[in-house]
C-alpha positions as CSV (number, residue, x, y, z in Angstrom):
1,X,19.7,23.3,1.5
2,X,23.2,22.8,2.8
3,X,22.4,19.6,4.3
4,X,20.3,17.7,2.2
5,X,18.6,17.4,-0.9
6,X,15.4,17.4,-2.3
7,X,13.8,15.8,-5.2
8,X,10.9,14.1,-6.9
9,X,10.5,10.9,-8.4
10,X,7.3,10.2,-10.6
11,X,5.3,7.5,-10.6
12,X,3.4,5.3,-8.2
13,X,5.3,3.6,-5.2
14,X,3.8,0.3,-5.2
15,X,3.7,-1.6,-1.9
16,X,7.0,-3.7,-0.9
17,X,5.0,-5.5,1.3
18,X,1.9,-6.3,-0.7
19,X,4.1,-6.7,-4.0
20,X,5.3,-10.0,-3.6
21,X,5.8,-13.3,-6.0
22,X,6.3,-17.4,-5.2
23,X,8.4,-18.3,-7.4
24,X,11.0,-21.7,-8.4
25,X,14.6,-22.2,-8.0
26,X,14.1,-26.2,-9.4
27,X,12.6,-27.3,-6.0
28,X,13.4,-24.4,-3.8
29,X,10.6,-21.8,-3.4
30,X,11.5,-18.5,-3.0
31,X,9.5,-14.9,-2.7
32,X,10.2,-12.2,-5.0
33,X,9.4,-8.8,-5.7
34,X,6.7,-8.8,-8.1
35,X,6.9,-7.3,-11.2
36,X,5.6,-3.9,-10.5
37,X,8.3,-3.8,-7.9
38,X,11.1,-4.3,-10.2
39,X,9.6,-1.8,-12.6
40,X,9.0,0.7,-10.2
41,X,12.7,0.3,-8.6
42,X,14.2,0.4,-12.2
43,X,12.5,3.6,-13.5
44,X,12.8,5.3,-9.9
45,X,16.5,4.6,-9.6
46,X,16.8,6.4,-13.0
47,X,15.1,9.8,-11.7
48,X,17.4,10.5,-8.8
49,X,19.6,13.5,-10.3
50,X,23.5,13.1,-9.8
51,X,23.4,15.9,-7.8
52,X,21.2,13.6,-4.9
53,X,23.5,11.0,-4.7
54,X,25.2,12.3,-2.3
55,X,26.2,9.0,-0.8
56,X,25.3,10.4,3.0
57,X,27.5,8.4,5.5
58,X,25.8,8.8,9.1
59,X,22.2,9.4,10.0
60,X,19.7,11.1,7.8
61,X,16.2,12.5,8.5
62,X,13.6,11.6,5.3
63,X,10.3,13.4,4.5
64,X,8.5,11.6,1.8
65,X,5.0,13.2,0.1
66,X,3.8,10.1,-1.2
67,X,1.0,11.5,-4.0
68,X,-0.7,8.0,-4.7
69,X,-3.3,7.5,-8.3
70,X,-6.4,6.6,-6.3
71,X,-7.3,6.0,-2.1
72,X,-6.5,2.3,-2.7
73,X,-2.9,1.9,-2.3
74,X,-1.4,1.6,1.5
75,X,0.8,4.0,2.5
76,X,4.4,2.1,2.2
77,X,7.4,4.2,2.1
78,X,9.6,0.9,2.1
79,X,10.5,0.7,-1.9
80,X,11.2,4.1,-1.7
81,X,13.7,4.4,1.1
82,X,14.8,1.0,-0.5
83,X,15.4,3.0,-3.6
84,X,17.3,5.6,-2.3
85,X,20.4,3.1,-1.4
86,X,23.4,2.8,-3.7
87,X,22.8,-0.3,-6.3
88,X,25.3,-3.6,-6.7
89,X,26.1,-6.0,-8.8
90,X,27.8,-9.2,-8.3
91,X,30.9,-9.5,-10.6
92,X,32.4,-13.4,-9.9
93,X,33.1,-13.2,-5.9
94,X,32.5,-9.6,-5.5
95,X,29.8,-6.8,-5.5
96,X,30.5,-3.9,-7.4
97,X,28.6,-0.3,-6.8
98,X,27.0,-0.2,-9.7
99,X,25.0,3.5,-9.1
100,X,25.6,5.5,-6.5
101,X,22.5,6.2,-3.8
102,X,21.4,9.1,-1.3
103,X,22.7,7.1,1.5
104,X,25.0,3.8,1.8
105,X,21.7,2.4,3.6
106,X,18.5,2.7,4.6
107,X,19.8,1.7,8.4
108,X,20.8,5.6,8.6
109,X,17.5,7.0,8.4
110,X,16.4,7.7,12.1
111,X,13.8,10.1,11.5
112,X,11.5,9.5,8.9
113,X,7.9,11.4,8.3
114,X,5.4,10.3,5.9
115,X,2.8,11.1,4.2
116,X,0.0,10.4,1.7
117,X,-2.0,12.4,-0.6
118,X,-4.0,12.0,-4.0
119,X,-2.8,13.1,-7.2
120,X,-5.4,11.0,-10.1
121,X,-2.7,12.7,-13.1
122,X,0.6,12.6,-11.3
123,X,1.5,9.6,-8.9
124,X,5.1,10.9,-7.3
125,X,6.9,10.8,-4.2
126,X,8.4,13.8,-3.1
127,X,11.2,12.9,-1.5
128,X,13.9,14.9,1.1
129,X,16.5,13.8,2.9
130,X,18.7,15.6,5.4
131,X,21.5,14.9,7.8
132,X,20.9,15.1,11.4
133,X,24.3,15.9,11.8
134,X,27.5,17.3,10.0
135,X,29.0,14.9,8.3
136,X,32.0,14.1,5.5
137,X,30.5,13.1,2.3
């Protein structure tokens, strides 16, 4: 595939939406991601092979396969795409690439198609992303 790449990253997606903390900054509230989030971000991040990152620059097409443990979970592709985008780290003032990503941001993808299927032994997303048109990487 001249154009893309494809992968797979194993594991369950957990729901962004639905994966949410309250939590204290002294008295300002905030919302987090919930610990299954981070988790699921950190070990994800680690599966994407160097030859993925790819760091697309205009816009992308993603199919995902999520392959979900049991019917329970909704369908979210959000933590997924979310995954897929280069990580930072604040150093003092500035924010320093830290890992490179698929894409510089999830803004590119204009065509996305998902779906969902069971897999009881082997939660994963399969996960492809293309460009919708030729670009400089």
């Amino acid at each position: 595939m001249s154009n893309g790449v494809k992968f797979v990253i194993l594991g369950q997606p957990c729901s962004k939406a639905n994966s949410r903390r309250l939590v204290s900054f002294g008295k300002r509230p905030a919302v987090i991601k919930s610990k299954d989030a981070l988790a699921y971000e950190r070990d994800a991040r680690r599966q994407i092979p160097g030859m993925a990152r790819l760091m697309f620059q205009g816009p992308v097409r993603v199919t995902l396969r999520l392959y979900y443990a049991s019917e329970r979970p909704d369908l979210d592709e959000s933590i997924v795409l979310d995954v897929l985008q280069p990580l930072y780290a604040k150093i003092g003032r500035k924010r320093v690439m830290t890992q490179r990503g698929v894409y510089l941001n999830d803004r590119q993808v204009r065509e996305k198609h998902v779906f969902h299927g069971i897999d009881k032994k082997h939660p994963r997303a399969e996960i492809m992303v293309e460009a919708l048109e030729e670009q400089l990487l």
